[in-house]
N, C-alpha and C positions, 0 to 999 in steps of 0.2 A: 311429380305431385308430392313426394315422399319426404324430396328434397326442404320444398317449399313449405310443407306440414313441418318440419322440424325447425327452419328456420324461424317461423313466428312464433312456435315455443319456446326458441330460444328468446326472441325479442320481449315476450311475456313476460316469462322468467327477471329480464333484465329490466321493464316496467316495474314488477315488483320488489325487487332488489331496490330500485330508483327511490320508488314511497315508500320503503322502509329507512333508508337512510335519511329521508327530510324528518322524518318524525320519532327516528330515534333518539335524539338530544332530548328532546321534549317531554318525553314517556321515560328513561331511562336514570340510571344514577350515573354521577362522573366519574367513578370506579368504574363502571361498566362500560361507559363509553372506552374510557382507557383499556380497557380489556381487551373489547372488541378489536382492537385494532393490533394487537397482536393476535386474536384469531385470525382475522384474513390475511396475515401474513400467512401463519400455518395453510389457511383453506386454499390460498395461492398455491403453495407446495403443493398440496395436494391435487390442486388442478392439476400443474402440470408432470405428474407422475398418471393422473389420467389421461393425457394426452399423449403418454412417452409408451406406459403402457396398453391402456386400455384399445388404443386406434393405433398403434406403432408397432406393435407387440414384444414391446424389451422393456423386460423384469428389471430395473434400476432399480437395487437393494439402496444403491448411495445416493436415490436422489437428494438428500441432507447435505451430500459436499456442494452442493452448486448453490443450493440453500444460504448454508455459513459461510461461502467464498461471497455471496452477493452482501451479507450480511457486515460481515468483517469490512470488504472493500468499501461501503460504502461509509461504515464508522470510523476508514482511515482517510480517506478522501475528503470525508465532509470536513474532518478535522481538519484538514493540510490548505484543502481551498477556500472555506468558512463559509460552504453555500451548498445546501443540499440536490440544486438541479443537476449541476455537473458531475454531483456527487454518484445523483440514482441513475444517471448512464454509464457514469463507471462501475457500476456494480453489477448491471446487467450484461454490461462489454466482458468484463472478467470473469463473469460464469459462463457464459456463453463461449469465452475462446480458449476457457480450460477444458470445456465438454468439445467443443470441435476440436481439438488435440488428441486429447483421450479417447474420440470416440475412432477417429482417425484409425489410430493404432489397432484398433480393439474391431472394426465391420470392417477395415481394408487386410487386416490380420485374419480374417475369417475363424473369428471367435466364436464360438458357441455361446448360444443364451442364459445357458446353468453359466458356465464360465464370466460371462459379462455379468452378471447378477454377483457373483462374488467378488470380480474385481472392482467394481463400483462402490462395493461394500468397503473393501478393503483398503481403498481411497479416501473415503470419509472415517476412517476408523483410524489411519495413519495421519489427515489431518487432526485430526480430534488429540492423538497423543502428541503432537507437535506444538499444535497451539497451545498446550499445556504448558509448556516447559519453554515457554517465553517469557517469564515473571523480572525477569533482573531489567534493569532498567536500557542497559546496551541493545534490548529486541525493542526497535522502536521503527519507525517508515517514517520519516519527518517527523511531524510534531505530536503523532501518534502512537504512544505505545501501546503493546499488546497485550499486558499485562499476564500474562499466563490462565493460570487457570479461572483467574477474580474476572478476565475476559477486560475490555477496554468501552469505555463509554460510546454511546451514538448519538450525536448532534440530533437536533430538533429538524423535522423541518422547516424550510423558510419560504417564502413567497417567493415568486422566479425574477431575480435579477437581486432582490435586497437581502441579501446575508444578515441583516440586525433583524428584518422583520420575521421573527421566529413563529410561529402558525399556532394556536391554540389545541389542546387535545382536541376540541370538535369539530375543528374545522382540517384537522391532521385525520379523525376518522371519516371526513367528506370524502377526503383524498384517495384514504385506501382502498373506502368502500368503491370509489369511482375507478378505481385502477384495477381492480376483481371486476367488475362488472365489464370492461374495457378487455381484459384478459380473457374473461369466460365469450364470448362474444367474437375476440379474435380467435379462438379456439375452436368456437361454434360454425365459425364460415371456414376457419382453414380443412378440417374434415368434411370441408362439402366441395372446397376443391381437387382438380384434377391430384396436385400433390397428396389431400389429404386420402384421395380413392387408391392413388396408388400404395399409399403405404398402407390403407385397410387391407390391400387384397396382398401385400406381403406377409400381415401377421395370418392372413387365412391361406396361404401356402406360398413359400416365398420361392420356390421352386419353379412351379407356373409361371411364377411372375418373370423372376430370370428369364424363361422359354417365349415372353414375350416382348423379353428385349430389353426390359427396364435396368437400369442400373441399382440393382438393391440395397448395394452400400450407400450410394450417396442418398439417396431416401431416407435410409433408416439415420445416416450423421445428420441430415437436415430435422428430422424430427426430434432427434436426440439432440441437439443443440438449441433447437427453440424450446425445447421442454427444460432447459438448463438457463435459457435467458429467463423464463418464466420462474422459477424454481429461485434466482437471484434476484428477481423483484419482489417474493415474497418473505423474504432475507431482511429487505431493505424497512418493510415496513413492521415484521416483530420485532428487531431491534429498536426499531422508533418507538414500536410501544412499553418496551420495555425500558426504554433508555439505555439499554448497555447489551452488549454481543458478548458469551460467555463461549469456552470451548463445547459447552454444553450442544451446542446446536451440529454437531459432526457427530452425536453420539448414537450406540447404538439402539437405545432404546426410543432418541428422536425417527431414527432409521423404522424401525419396526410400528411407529404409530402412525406414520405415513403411510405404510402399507397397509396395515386394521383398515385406516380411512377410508382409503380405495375399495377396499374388499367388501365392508359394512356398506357404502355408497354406489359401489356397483359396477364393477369394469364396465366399458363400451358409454359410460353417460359420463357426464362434464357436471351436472349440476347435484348428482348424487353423493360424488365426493366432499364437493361442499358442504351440503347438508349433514355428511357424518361427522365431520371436523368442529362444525359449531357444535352438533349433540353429544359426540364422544368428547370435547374437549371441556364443557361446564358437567358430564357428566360425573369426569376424572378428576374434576374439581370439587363437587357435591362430596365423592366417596373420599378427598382428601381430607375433607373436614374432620370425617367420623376414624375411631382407634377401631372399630371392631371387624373390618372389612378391608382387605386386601385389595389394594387398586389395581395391582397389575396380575392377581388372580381374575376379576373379574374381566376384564381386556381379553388375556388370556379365552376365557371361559366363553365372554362373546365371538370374540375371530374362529375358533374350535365352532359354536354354534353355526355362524354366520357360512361356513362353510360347509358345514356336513348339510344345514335345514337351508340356507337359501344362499346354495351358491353361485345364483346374479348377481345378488346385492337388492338392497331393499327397494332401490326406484325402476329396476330391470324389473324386477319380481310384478312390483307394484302394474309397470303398465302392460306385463303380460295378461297379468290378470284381470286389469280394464278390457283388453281389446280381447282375451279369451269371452266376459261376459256379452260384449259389444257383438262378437261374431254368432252365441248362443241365440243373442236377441233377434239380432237381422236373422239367422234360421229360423225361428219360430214363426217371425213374422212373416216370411217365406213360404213354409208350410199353411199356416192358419190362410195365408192367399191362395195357396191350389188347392185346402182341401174347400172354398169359397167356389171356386171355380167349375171343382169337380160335383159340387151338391148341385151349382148352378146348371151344370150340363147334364145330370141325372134328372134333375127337373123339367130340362127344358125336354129331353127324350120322353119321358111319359106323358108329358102335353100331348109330345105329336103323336104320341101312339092312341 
């Protein structure tokens, strides 16, 4: 029942998601649509560091390398082939088979979680100074150079088969919007399969789980490799929005706003994350405008809160305290029936008496 109660939230959810995207062209300005479609690039990340962590339980300090790797790959691909479908499976294939290597090493190494959290980190921190120092014209992959730190263009999307026919911003945000919705969704049923039980009941003692036979490394590289294929699809679509993939997206302060996300939105929920990425991301936008306010004190300041005052996260918080009132209710209502009950049988005794 529990199961089936979450799955038509999730279908809700993605109902809504659906009528928001037909009517946001409409309602909106074409900066913003263009915006948008670099946030769901990020809200993607953030899915799937919800998904790596939240239901997985591994802290991926670097989910940002699998990010920039889908990001980069795909802005060198599109260039070489001149067509972005083949493009956004090679960028998803290359994240996906950097993290199943790495992950390899790191849960059949029997790493520890503190330890995988900084090796991760320090993955995307040693890509980030690397792709920096690619600027001369000899760092190139076919017809793509890297550009160093100025970072390398990323082709348009284009309709599937016609490389000229290049997609419009609003019909490029139809896209992303529908490939979040597609991703939150396959996220949504994979934690309801057997795979996704078994790796819940690993981050809730993976001990146990070993004692009942499971293979806990391969779990946890299966989760951590879809959460890397995830993670390179929302790579594919910031660079679109942006037009250009800079080293920026390995850095450490991209690293740390991924985490806020999660944290403000809520480990253990898929849709919570989302929702902090859109608010903290036009939030960090709003306080960029003004000189008198420190953006990355305030971030700071929130993570520090968000931690010590609600550390669920806002949507965990949130439906505790639905189904705490919900459970007060049904009590009372409960009561108010037996003490109905008890007046009725006090009554009916003195009749007969």
């Amino acid at each position: 029942m529990k199961i089936a109660q979450d799955f038509r939230g999730s279908v809700i959810v993605a109902i809504l998601a659906a009528l928001f995207t037909l009517i946001a062209p409409s309602i909106l300005e074409f900066f913003t649509i263009i915006t948008l479609t670099q946030v769901i690039g990020l809200a993607i990340l953030a899915l799937s560091l919800a998904l790596v962590w939240g239901y997985g339980g591994i802290l991926c300090f670097g989910q940002t390398a699998f990010f920039g790797l889908g990001a980069y790959a795909y802005a060198v691909a599109a260039t070489n082939i001149g067509g972005s479908t083949g493009a956004i499976l090679i960028a998803i294939l290359v994240a996906a088979a950097f993290a199943a290597i790495l992950g390899y090493f790191v849960f059949y190494g029997r790493v520890s979680d503190v330890y995988l959290a900084v090796i991760t980190l320090t993955v995307a921190l040693i890509l980030y100074s690397l792709i920096r120092r690619t600027s001369g014209p000899e760092y190139k992959i076919g017809n793509a150079l890297l550009g160093g730190f100025n970072g390398t263009g990323a082709p348009p999307i284009n309709s599937p088969g016609d490389g000229a026919a290049m997609l419009f911003p609003e019909h490029t945000f139809y896209v992303a919007m529908a490939a979040l919705i597609l991703v939150y969704l396959l996220c949504g049923w994979v934690v309801k399969t057997h795979f996704g039980r078994v790796c819940i009941a690993i981050r809730e003692n993976e001990t146990r789980a070993e004692l009942l036979a499971y293979d806990t490394r391969l779990y946890k590289l299966g989760i951590f490799t879809l959460g890397a294929a995830i993670a390179g699809l929302g790579g594919v679509f910031f660079c679109v929005g942006v037009s250009r993939v800079t080293p920026d997206v390995f850095s450490l302060s991209q690293s740390a706003l991924t985490i806020i996300w999660v944290i403000v939105g809520g480990r253990g929920t898929l849709i919570g994350p989302i929702l902090a990425t859109f608010a903290l991301y036009y939030l960090t936008s709003a306080l960029g405008a003004q000189q008198w306010l420190n953006t990355n004190l305030v971030l700071g300041v929130i993570l520090i809160g968000f931690v010590l005052l609600v550390p669920k996260g806002v949507i965990p918080s949130i439906t505790d305290w639905a189904d705490g009132r919900r459970e007060r209710r049904v009590s009372r209502s409960r009561e108010r029936r037996m003490r109905v009950r008890r007046s009725r049988a006090t009554a009916g005794t003195e009749a007969a008496e």
